[in-house]
KEKE-3310 file (N, C-alpha, C; in steps of 0.2 Angstrom, whole numbers, plus 5000, padded with zeros to 4 digits):
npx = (4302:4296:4291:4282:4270:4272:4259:4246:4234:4220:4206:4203:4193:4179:4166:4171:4183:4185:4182:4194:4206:4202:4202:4213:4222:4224:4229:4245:4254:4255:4258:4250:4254:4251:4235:4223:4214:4206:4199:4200:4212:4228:4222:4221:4220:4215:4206:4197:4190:4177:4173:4184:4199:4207:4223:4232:4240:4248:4247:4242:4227:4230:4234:4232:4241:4252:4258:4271:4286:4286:4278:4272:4258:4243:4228:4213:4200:4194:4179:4171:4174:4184:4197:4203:4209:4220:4227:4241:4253:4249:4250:4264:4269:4267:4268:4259:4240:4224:4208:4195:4183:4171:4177:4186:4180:4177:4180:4175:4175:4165:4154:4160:4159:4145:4142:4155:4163:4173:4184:4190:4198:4211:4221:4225:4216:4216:4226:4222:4215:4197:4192:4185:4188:4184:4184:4192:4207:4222:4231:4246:4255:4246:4244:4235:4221:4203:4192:4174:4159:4148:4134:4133:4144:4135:4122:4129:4137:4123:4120:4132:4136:4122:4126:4138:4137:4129:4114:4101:4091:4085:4077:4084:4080:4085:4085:4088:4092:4097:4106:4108:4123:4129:4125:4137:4145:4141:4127:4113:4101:4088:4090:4077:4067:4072:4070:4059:4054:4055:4059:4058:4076:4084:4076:4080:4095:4106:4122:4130:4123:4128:4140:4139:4135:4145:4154:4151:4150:4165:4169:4162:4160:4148:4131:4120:4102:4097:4087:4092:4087:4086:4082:4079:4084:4079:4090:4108:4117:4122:4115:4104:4101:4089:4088:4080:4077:4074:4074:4083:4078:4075:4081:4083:4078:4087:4097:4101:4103:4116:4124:4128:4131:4144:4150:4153:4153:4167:4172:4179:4172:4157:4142:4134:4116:4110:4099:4083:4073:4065:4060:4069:4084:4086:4096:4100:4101:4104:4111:4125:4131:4143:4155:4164:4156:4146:4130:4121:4108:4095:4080:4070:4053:4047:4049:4053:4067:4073:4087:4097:4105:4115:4125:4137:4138:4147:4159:4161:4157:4165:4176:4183:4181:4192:4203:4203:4207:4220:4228:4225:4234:4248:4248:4246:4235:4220:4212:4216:4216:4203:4194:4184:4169:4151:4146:4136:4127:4115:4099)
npy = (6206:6206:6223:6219:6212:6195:6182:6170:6163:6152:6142:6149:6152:6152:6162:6170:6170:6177:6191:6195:6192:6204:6214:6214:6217:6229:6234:6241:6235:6222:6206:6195:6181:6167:6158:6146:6135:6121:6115:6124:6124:6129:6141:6156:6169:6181:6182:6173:6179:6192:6204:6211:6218:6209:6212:6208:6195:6184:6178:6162:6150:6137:6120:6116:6106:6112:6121:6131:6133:6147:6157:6173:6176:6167:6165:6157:6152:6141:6127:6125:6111:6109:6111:6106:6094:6099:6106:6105:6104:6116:6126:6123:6132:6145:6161:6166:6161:6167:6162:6159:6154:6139:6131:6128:6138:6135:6126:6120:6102:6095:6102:6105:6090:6092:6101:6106:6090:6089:6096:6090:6081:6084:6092:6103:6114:6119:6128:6141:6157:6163:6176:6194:6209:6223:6219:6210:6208:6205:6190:6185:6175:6164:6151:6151:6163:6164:6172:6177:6170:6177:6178:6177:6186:6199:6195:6197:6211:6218:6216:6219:6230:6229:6220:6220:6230:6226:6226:6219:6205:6188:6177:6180:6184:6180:6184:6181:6187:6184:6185:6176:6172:6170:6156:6150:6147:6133:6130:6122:6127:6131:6146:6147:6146:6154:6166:6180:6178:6174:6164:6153:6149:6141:6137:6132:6126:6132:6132:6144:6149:6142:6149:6161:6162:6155:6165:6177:6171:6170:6182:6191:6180:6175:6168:6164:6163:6157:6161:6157:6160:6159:6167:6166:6178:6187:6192:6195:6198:6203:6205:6206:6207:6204:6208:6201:6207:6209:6223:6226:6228:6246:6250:6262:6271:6280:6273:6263:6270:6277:6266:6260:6272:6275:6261:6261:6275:6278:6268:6263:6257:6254:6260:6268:6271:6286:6293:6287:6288:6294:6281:6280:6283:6272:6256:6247:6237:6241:6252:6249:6239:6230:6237:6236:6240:6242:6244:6248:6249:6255:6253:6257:6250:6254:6239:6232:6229:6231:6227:6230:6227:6228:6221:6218:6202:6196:6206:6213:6205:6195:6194:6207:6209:6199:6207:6217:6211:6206:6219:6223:6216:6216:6230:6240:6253:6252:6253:6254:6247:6246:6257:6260:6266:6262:6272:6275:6266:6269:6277)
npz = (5886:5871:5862:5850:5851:5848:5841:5840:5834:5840:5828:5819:5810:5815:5820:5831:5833:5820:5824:5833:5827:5817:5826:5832:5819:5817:5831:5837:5843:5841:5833:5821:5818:5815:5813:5814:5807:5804:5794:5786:5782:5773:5766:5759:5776:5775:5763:5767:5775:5774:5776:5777:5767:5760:5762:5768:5757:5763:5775:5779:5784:5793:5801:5820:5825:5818:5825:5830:5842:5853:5854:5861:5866:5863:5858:5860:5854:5849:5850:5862:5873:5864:5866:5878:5873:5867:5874:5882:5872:5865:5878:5879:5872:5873:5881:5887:5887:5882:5883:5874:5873:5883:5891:5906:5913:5925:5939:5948:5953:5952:5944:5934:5926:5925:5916:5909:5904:5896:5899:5911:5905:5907:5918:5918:5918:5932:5932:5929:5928:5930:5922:5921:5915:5920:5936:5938:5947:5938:5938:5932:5936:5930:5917:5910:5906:5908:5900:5902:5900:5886:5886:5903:5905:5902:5910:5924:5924:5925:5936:5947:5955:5963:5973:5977:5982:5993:5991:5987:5992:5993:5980:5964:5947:5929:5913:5897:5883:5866:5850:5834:5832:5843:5845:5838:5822:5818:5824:5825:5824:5812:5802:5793:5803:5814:5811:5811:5823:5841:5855:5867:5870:5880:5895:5906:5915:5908:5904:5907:5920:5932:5929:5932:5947:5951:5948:5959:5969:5971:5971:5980:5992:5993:5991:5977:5976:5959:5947:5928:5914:5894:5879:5861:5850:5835:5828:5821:5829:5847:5863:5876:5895:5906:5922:5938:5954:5972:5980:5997:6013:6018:6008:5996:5976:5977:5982:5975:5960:5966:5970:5956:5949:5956:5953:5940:5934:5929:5921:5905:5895:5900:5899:5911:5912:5917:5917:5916:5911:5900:5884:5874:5879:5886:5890:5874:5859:5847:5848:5854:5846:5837:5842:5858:5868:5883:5886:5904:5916:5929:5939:5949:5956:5973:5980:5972:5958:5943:5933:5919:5903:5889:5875:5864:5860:5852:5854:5863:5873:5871:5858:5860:5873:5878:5871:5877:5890:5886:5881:5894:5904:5897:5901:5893:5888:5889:5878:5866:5850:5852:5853:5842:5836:5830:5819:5807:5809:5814:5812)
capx = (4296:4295:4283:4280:4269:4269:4249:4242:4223:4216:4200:4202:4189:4175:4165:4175:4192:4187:4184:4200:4210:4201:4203:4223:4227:4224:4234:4249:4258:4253:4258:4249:4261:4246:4226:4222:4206:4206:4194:4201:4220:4230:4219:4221:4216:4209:4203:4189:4186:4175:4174:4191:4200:4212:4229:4238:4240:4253:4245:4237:4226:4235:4233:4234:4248:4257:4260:4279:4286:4291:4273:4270:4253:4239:4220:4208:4194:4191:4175:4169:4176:4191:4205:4206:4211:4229:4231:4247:4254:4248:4253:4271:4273:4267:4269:4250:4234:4218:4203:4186:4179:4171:4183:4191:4178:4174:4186:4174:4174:4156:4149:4162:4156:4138:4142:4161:4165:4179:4187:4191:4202:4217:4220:4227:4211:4218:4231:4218:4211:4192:4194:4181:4192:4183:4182:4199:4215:4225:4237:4253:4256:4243:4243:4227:4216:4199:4184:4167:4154:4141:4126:4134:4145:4131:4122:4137:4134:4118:4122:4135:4133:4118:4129:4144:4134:4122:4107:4096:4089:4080:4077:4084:4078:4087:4081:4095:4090:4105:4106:4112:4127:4128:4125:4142:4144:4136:4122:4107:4094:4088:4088:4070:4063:4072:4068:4054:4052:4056:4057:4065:4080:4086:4075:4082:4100:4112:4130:4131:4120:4134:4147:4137:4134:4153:4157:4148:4153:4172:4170:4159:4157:4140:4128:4114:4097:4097:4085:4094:4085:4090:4079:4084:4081:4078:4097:4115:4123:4118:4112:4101:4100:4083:4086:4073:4078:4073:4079:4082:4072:4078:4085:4079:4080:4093:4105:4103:4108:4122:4129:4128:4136:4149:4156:4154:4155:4174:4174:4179:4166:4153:4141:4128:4112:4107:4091:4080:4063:4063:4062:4074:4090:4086:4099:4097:4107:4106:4118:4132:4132:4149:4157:4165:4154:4141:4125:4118:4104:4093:4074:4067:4047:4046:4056:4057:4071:4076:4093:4096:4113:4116:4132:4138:4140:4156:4166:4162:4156:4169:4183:4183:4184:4200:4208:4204:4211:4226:4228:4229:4241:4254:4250:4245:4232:4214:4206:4220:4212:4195:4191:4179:4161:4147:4144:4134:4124:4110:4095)
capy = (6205:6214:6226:6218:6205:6188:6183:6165:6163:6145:6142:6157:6154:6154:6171:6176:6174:6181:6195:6194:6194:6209:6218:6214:6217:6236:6234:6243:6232:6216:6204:6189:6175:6161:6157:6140:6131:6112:6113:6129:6126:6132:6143:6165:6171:6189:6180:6169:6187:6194:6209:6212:6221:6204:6213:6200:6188:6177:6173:6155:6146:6131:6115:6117:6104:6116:6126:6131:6137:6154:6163:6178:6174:6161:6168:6152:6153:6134:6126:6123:6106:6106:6116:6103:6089:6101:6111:6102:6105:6124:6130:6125:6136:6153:6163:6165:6159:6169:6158:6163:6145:6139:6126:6129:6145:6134:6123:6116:6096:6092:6109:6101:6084:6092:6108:6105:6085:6087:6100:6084:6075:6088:6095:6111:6119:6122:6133:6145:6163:6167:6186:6200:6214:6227:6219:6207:6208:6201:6185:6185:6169:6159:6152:6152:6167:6162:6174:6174:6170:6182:6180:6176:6193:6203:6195:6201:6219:6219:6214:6219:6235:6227:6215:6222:6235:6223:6228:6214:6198:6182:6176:6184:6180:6184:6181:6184:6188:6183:6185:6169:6171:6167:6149:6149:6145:6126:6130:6118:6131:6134:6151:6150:6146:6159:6175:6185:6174:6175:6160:6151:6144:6136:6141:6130:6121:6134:6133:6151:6149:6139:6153:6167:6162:6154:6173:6182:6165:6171:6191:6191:6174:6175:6162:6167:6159:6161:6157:6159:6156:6162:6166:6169:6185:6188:6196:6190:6201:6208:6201:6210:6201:6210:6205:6205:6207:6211:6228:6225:6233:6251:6250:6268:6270:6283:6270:6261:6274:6278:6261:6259:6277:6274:6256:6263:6280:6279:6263:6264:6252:6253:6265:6266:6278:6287:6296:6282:6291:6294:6276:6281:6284:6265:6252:6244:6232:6246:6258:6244:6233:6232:6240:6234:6246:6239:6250:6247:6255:6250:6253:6254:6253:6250:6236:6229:6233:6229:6229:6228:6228:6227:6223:6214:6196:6194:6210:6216:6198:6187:6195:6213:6209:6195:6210:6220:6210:6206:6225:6224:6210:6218:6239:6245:6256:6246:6255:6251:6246:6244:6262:6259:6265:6261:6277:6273:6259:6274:6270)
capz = (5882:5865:5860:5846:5853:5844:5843:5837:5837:5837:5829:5818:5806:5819:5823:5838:5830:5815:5826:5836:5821:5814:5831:5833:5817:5818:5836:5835:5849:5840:5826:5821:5814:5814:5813:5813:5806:5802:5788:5779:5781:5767:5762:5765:5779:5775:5757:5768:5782:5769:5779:5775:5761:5757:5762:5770:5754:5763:5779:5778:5788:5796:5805:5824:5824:5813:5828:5831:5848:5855:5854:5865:5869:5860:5860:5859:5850:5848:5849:5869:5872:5860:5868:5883:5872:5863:5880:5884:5866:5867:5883:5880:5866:5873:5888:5891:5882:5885:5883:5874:5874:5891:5894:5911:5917:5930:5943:5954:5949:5950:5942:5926:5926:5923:5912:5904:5906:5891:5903:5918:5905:5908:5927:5917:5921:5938:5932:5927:5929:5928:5922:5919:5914:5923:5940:5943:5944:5930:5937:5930:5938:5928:5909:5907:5908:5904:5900:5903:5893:5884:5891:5909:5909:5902:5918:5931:5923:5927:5946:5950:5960:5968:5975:5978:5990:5996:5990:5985:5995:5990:5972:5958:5940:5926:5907:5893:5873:5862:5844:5832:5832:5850:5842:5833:5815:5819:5828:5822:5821:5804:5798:5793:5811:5820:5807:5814:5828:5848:5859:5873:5870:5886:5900:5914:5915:5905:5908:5910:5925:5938:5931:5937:5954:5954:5951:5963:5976:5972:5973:5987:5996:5994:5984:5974:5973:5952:5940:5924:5905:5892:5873:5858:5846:5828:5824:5820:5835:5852:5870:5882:5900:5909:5931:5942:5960:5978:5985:6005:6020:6020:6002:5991:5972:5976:5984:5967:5957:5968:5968:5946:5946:5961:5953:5932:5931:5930:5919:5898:5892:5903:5901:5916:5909:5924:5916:5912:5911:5892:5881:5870:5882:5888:5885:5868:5857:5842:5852:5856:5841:5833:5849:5864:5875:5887:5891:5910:5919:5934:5938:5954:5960:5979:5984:5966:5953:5938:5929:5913:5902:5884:5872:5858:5860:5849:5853:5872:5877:5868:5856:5862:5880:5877:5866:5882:5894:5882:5884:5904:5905:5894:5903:5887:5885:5889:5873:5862:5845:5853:5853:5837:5837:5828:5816:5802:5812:5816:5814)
cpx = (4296:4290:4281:4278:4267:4262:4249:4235:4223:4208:4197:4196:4180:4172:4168:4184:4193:4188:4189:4207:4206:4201:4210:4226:4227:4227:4241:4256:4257:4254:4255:4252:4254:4240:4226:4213:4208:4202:4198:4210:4225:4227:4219:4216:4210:4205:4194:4187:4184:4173:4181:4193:4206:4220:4233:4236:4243:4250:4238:4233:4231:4232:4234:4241:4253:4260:4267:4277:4286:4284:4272:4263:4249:4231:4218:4201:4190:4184:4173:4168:4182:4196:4208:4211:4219:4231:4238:4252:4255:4252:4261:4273:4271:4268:4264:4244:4228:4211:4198:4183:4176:4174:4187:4185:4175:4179:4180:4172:4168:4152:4152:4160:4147:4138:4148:4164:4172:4184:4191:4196:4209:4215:4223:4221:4212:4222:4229:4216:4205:4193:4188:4186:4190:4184:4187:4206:4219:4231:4241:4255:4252:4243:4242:4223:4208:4193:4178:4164:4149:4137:4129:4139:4139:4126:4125:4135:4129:4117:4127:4137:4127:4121:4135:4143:4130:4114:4102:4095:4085:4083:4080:4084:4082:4086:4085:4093:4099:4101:4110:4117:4131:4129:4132:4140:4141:4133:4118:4101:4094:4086:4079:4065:4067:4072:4061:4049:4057:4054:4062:4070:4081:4082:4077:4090:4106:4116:4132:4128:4124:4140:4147:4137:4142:4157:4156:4151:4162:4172:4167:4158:4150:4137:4121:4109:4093:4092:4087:4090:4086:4083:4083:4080:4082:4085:4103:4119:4117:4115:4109:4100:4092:4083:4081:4076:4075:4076:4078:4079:4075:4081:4083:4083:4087:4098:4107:4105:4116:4127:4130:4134:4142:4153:4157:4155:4164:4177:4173:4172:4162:4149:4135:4125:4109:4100:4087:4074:4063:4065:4070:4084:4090:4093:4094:4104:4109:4111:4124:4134:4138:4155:4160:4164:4148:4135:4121:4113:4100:4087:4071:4060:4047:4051:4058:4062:4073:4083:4095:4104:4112:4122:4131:4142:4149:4160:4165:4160:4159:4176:4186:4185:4192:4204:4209:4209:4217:4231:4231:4235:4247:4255:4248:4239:4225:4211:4211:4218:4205:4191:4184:4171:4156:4143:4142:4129:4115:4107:4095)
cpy = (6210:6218:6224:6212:6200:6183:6174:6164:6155:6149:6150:6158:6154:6161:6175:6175:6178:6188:6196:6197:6201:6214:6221:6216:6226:6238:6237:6238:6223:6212:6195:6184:6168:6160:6151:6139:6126:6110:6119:6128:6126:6137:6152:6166:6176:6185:6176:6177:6191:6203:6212:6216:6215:6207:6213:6195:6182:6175:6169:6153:6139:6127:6116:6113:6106:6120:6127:6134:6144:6160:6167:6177:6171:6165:6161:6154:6146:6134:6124:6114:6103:6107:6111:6097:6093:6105:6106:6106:6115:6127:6130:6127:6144:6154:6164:6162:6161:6166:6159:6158:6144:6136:6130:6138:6142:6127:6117:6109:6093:6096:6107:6098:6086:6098:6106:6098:6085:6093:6094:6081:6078:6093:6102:6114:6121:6127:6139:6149:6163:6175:6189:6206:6220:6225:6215:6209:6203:6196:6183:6179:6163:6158:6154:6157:6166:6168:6173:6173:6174:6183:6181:6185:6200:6203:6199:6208:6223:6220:6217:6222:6234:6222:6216:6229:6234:6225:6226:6208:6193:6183:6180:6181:6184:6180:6186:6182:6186:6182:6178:6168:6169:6158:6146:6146:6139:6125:6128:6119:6135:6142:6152:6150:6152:6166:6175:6180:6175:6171:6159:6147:6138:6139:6138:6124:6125:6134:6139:6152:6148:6147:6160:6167:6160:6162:6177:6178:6168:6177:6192:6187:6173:6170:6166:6162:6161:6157:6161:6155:6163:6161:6168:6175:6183:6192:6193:6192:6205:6205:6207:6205:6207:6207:6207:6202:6210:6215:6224:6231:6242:6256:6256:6266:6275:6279:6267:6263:6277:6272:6260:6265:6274:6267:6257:6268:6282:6273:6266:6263:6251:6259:6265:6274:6279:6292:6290:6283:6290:6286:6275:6282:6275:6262:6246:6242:6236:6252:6255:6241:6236:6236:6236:6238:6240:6246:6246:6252:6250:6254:6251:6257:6250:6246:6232:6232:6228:6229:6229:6229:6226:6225:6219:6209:6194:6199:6210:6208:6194:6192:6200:6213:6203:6202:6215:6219:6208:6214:6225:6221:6213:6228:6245:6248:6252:6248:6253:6247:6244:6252:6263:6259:6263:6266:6273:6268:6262:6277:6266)
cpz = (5876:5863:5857:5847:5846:5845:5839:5839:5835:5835:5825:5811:5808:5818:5827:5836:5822:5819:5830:5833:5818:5818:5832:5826:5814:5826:5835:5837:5845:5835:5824:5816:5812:5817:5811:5811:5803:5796:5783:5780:5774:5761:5765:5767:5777:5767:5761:5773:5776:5770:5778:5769:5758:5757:5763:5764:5757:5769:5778:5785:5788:5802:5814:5828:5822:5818:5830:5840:5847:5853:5862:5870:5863:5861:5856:5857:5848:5852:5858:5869:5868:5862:5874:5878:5867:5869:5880:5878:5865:5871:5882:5874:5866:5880:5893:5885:5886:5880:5882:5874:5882:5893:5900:5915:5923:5934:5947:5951:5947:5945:5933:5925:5922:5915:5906:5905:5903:5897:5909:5914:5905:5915:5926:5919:5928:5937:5928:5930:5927:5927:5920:5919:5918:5932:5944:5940:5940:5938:5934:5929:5933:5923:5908:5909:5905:5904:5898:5898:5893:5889:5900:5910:5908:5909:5924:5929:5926:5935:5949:5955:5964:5972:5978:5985:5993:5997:5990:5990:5991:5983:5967:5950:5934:5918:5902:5887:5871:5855:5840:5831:5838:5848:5839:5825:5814:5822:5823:5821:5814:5803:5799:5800:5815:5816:5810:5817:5836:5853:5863:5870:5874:5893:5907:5912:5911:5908:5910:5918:5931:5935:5934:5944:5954:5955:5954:5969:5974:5975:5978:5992:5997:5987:5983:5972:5966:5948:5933:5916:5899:5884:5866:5852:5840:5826:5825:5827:5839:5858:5872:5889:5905:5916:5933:5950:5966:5983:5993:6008:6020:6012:5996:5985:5973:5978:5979:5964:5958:5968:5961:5948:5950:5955:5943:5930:5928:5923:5909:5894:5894:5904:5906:5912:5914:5922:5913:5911:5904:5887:5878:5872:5886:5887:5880:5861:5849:5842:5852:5851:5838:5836:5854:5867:5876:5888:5896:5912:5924:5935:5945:5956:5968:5979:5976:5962:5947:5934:5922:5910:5894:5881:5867:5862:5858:5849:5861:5876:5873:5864:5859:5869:5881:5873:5872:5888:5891:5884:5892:5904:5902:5898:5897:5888:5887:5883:5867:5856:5847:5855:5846:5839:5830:5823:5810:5803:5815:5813:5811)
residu = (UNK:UNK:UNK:UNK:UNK:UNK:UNK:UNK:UNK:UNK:UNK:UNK:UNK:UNK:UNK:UNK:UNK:UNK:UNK:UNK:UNK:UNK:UNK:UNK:UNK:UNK:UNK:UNK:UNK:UNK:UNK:UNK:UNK:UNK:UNK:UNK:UNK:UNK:UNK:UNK:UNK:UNK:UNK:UNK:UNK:UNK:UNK:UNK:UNK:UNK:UNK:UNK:UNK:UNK:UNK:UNK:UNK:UNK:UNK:UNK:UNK:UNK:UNK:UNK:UNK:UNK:UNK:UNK:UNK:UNK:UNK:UNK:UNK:UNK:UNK:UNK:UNK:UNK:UNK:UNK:UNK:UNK:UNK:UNK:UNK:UNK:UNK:UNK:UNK:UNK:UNK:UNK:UNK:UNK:UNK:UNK:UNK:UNK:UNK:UNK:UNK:UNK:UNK:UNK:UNK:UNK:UNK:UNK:UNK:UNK:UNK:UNK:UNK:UNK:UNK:UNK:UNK:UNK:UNK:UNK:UNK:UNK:UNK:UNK:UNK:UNK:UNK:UNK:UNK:UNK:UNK:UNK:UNK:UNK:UNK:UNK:UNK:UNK:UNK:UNK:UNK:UNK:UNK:UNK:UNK:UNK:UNK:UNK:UNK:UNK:UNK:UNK:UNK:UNK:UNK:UNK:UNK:UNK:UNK:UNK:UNK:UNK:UNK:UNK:UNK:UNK:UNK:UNK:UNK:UNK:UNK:UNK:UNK:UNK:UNK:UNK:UNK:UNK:UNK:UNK:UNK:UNK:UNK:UNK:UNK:UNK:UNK:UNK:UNK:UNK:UNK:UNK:UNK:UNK:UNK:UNK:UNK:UNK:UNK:UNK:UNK:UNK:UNK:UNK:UNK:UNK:UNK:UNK:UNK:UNK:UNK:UNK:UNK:UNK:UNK:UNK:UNK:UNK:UNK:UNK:UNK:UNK:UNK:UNK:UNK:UNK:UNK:UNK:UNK:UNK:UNK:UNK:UNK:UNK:UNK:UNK:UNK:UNK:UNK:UNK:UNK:UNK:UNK:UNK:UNK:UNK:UNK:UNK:UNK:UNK:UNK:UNK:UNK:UNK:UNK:UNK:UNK:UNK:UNK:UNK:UNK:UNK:UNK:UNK:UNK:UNK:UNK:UNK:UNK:UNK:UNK:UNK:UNK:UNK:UNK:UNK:UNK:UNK:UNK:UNK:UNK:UNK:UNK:UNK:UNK:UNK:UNK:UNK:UNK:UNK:UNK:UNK:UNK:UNK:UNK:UNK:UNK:UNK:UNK:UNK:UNK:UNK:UNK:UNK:UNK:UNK:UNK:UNK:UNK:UNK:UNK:UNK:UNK:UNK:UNK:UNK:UNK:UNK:UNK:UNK:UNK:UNK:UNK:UNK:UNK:UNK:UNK:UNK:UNK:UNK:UNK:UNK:UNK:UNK:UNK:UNK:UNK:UNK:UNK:UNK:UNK:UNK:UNK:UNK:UNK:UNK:UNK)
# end
């Protein structure tokens, strides 16, 4: 393999591949040859990334037909239900394709049937990884590596040291803020209904919901009885997920703290805030935005606790973590053009 990975992004003129493309092409290991969009093809890339300084003239968008063989890896970015119907076509022209769409984050056939139908018409989704970068090991073996979705890993965050050291019993409720861009660039909510307003989006039946529990049912064989709803915020970027769980019989705040420190203290992106007395050291989606860092903390009176977790939608839950686990899979460096903080974003 060369170092000089050969990159295609589908789906590149979306929110998550602009930033994908705007993430890789400050990668040093990394060359992107092709960005596809179906509405803007023939048209330069950095010239529509407005964000940009325009200094690639010659790279075009392009048809996703258009695509040649012999690419290193593929980053999907397609619309959730489009990537099943070219998977065949794809796959045989890279060596991996890491999947930011939810197509394929979920195997079990009835959970598709209700959540991803367009996923059942190609049985490629068995030759899939679900990945969270902090928490699995990269498969080699597999095409397809797909990661989670926003609100569903900012969830996992929230949990996962309660979980993984058996802390909690019964019900756990969890209610996820997302910013509009979460919607994608087609989302049907107008502008003037959701400025300086705050309501429920989805309070019962999101898709992110089966993937939570499928991930908690993989890493620990344990199911979780989950109420998951989800609102939406007044800003372009940023999720907050806020859990509400039940410590077990014996279960003190110090073991809570100790679990968070024990499975984050060591982690790049993940900052767990272990003084949580003062407002202001809180997690909050004004410290993370523009960032692939998470901020974690957890809250316990008595046997109740809270979790909470903040990031950015479209870097640490969607491009930023594919660029990450990109990173693993190849050995490099996990920070590797995603060391980028937020100065100038304060207050």
């Amino acid at each position: 393999m060369s170092q000089n990975i050969k990159i295609a992004i589908l789906g590149g003129s979306g929110f998550v591949g602009m930033e994908i493309y705007r993430i890789l092409r400050n990668h040093p290991l990394a060359s992107i040859d092709f960005v596809s969009s179906e509405s803007r093809s023939g048209r330069p890339v950095e010239k529509y990334y407005r964000i940009l300084n325009n200094e690639n003239k010659q790279l075009k968008f392009k048809k996703i037909n258009q695509l040649e063989n012999g690419y290193d890896v593929i980053f999907s970015c397609l619309p959730t239900g489009v990537l099943p119907k070219h998977i065949d076509e794809v796959l045989d022209k890279t060596e991996v394709l890491f999947n930011v769409s939810g197509d394929y984050r979920l195997t079990d056939h009835h959970l598709l049937e209700d959540y991803y139908p367009n996923s059942l018409t190609n049985q490629r989704y068995m030759d899939s990884q679900y990945y969270i970068p902090e928490f699995h090991k990269i498969d080699r073996q597999k095409k397809i590596i797909n990661l989670p979705g926003c609100m569903a890993v900012a969830s996992i965050y929230s949990l996962y040291p309660l979980m993984k050291n058996s802390l909690i019993e019964g019900k756990v409720i969890i209610d996820a803020k997302t910013g509009s861009s979460g919607g994608g660039k087609k989302s049907s909510e107008h502008p003037a209904e959701r400025s300086q307003n705050f309501r429920p989006h989805q309070v019962h039946g999101h898709r992110h919901m089966p993937e939570i529990s499928n991930a908690f049912r993989e890493m620990f064989d344990e199911n979780i009885d989950l109420q998951f709803s989800t609102y939406s915020l007044d800003l372009p970027r940023g999720i907050m997920t806020t859990v509400y769980s039940t410590l077990k019989d014996g279960v003190s705040e110090i073991d809570v703290k100790k679990a968070f420190f024990k499975e984050y203290n060591n982690l790049y992106f993940i900052d767990y805030i272990k003084d949580t007395k003062g407002g202001r050291f809180n997690p909050m989606i004004k410290s993370i935005v523009g960032t692939n860092r998470s901020e974690v903390a957890a809250y316990v009176d008595n046997k109740n606790c809270v979790s909470i977790c903040s990031l950015d939608n479209m870097i640490k839950g969607a491009a930023g973590q594919a660029v990450q686990a990109f990173n693993q899979y190849f050995d490099f460096s996990e920070e590797e053009a995603l060391s980028f903080q937020n100065e100038g974003m304060w207050p």
